[in-house]
N, C-alpha and C positions, 0 to 999 in steps of 0.2 A: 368803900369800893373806889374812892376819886385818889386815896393814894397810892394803890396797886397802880390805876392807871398811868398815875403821872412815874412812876417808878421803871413802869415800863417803856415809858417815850423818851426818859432821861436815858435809858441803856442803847434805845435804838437809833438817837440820837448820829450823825457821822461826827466821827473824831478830826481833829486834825493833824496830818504825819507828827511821827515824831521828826525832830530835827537835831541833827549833831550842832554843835557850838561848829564843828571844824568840817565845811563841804571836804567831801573827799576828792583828790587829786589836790585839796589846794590846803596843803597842811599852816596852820600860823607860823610867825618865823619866831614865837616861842620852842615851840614845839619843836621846830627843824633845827636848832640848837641844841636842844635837850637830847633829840634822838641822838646830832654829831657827839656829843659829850660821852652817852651811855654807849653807842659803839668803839669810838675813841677809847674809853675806858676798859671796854671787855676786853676787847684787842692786846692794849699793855699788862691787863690781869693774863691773858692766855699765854704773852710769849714771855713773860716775866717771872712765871712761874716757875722753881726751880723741879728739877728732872728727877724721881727717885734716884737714889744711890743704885747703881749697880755691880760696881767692882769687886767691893769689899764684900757687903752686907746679900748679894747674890741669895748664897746656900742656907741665910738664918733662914728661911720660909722651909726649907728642904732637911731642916738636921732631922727631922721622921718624916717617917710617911712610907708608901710603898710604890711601885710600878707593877703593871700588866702588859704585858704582851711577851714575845718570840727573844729567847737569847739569839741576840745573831752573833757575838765575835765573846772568845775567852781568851784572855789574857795571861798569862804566866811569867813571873819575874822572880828570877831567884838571888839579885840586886836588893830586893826589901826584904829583912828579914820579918820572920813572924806571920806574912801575908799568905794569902793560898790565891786562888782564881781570883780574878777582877770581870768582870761580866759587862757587858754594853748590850741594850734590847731594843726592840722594836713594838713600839716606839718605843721613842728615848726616853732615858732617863732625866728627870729634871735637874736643873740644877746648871752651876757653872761645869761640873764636871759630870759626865754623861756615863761616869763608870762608879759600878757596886761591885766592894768588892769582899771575899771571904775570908776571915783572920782566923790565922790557927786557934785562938785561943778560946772562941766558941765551944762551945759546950759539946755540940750537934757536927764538929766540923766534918768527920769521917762520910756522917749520913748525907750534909747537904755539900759536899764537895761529889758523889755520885751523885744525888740528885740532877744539882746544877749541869754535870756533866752527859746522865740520861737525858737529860730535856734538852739540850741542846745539840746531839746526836738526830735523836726521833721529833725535834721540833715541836715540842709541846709547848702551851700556852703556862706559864707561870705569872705566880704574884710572888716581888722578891721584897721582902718587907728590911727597913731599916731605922736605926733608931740615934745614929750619930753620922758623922763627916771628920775623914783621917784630914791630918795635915796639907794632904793633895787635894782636899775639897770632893776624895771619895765617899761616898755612900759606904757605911759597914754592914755589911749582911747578917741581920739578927736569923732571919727565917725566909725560908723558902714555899712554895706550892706550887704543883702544877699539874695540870689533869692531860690526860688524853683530849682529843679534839678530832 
């Protein structure tokens, strides 16, 4: 029974604070070195650090993929051969160049050159899907959808 007890008066014993090596507001002038060094250093890693590429290498992230929303402007040039409609939407398309656009040589062109061209009349909501980027860093229109709203 005498070790319970003493077990118990060891616990309820008062502690003494704990204490930091370093009072605060008064840091060592190791330490106040250290921090100048480790900011110092972030600083030239942040502005040192070079910029993705964007010029060139832009539309690799974009050579597929698709957009959603509203055709707002169709394009027509009879300057590029082979080309049908070039489409621009809302929101934009991504990319360096903000235009999809429809090649005769599609399989589907007859069906999604009326498509493209109903939905953009009646303002329906489409997904214009694409799976390469022309020379102008256009979007080529594999396929179309778009529903009533």
């Amino acid at each position: 029974m005498h070790p319970r007890r003493t077990a118990r008066l060891a616990r309820d014993r008062p502690q003494p604070p704990a204490r930091s090596p370093v009072e605060p507001g008064h840091p060592s002038p190791r330490n106040a070195r250290m921090h100048y060094f480790v900011r110092t250093a972030l600083l030239l890693a942040v502005l040192g650090a070079p910029n993705p590429a964007r010029a060139d290498d832009e539309d690799d992230e974009y050579l597929t993929g698709n957009n959603h929303g509203r055709i707002d402007l169709i394009h027509l040039d009879s300057a590029v051969q082979g080309r049908g409609p070039c489409v621009q939407m809302k929101p934009s398309i991504p990319g360096k160049s903000a235009w999809a656009c429809l090649w005769r040589n599609n399989p589907l062109y007859p069906e999604l050159l009326g498509l493209l061209q109903s939905a953009f009349i009646a303002g329906k909501r489409c997904i214009v899907y694409w799976s390469a980027v022309d020379n102008k860093s256009h979007k080529t229109i594999d396929r179309v959808e778009c529903w009533r709203t």
